[in-house]
C-alpha positions as CSV (number, residue, x, y, z in Angstrom):
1,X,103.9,141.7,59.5
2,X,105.5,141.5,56.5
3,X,109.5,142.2,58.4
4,X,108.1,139.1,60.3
5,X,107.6,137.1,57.4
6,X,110.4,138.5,55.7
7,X,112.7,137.4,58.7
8,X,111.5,134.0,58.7
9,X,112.3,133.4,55.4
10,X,115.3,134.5,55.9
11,X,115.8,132.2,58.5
12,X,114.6,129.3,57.0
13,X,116.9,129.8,53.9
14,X,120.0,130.3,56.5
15,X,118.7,127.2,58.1
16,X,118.9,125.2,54.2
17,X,122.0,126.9,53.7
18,X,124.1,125.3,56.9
19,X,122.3,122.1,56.1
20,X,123.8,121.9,53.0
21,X,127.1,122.8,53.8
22,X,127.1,120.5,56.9
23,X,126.1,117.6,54.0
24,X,128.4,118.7,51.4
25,X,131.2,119.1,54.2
26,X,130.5,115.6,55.6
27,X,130.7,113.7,52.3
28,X,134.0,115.8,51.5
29,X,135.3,113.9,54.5
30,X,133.7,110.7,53.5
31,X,135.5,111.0,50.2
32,X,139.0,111.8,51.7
33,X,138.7,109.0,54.1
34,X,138.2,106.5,51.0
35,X,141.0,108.0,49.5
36,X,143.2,107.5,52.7
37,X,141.9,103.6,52.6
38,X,143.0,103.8,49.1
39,X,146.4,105.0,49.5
40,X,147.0,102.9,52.3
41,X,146.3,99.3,50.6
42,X,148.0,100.4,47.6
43,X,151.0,100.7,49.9
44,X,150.6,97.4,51.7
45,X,150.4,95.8,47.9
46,X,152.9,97.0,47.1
47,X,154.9,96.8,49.9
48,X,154.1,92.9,49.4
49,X,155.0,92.5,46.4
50,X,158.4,94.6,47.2
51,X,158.8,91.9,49.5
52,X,157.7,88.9,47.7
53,X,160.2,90.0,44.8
54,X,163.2,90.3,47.0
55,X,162.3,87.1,48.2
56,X,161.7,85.2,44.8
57,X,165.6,86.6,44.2
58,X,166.9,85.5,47.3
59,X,165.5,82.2,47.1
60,X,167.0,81.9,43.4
61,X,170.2,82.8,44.0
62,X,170.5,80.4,47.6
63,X,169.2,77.8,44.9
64,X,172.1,78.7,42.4
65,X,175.2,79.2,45.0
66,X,173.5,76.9,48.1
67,X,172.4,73.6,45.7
68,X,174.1,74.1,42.8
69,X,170.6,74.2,40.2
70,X,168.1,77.0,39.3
């Protein structure tokens, strides 16, 4: 009886064990994929305002050459 009872204790703490690691697993993948959102609009930003600088300069100097004020 008491291998029996030994064995499903055993079991049961297995059991705990892969449900833990399952959770911990999970939110480890939960937290990457944030961090991938993350990096991803911090490029577009900046990316945007890459763009929108370029653009501010272009425009200033078409002002300047183009129409003769700044």
């Amino acid at each position: 009886m008491e291998v029996a009872e030994a064995t499903i204790a055993a079991t049961a703490v297995a059991t705990v064990a892969v449900a833990v690691a399952t959770v911990a697993d999970t939110a480890a993948d939960v937290i990457a994929a944030m961090v991938m959102v993350d990096l991803v609009t911090l490029g577009v930003e900046v990316a945007t305002m890459a763009i929108g600088g370029i653009r501010s300069v272009c425009e200033g100097w078409f002002l300047v050459f183009c129409c003769g004020f700044a």
